[in-house]
C-alpha positions in Angstrom: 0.0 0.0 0.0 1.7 3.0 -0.9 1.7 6.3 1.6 0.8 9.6 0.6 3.7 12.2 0.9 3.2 15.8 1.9 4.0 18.2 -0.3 7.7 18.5 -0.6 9.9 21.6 0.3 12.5 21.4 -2.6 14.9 24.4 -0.9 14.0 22.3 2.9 14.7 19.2 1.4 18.1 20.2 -0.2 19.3 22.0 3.0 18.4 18.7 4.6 20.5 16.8 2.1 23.3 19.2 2.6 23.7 18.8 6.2 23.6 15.1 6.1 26.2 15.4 3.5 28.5 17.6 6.0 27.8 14.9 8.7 28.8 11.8 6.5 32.6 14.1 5.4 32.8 14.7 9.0 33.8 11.2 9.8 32.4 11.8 13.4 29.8 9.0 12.9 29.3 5.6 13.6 28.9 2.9 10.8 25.5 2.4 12.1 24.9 6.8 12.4 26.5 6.5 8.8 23.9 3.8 7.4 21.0 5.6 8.6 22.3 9.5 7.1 23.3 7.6 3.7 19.3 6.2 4.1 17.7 9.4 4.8 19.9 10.5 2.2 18.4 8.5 -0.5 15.2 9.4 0.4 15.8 13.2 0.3 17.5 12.6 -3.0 14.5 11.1 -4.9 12.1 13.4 -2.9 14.5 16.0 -5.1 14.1 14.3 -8.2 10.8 14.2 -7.9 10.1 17.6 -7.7 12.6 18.5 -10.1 10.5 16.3 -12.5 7.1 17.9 -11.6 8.7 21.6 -12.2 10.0 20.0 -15.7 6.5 19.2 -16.4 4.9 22.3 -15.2 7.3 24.4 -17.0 6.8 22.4 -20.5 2.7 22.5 -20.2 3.8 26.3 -19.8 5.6 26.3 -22.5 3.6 24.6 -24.9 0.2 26.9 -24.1 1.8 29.8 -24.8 3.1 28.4 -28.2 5.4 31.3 -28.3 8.4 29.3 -27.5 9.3 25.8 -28.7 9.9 23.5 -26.0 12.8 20.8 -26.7 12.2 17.5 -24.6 14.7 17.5 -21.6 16.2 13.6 -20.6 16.9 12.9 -17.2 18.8 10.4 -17.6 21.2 11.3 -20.2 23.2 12.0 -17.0 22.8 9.7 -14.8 
């Protein structure tokens, strides 16, 4: 059964990503402290992606009714 997420705080999320990232370079953890930050990590990662995505798509439906501007089809993964 999949949960509902609240909506997601891109800038929070980020800052929360960012702070976990300081803690895991810090070296001050344990391997178990470690596990659960790279975890939470994860999470906050995809969260990102996510919403990333959803802008994508807002901002192409945007583009595409005004017809002004022709919108060129972005790939997320050519990166990864």
């Amino acid at each position: 059964m999949a949960r509902k997420k609240a909506p997601l705080d891109f800038e929070q999320s980020l800052a929360d990503l960012q702070q976990l990232v300081e803690r895991l370079e810090s070296g001050e953890l344990s391997l178990e402290d470690s596990l659960s930050a790279f975890e939470q990590g994860i999470r906050l990662t995809r969260d990102c992606q996510s919403a990333l995505g959803q802008a994508e798509q807002k901002v192409q439906v945007l583009l595409e009714r005004d017809g002004e501007t022709q919108s060129v089809p972005f790939d997320a993964d050519e990166d990864a």
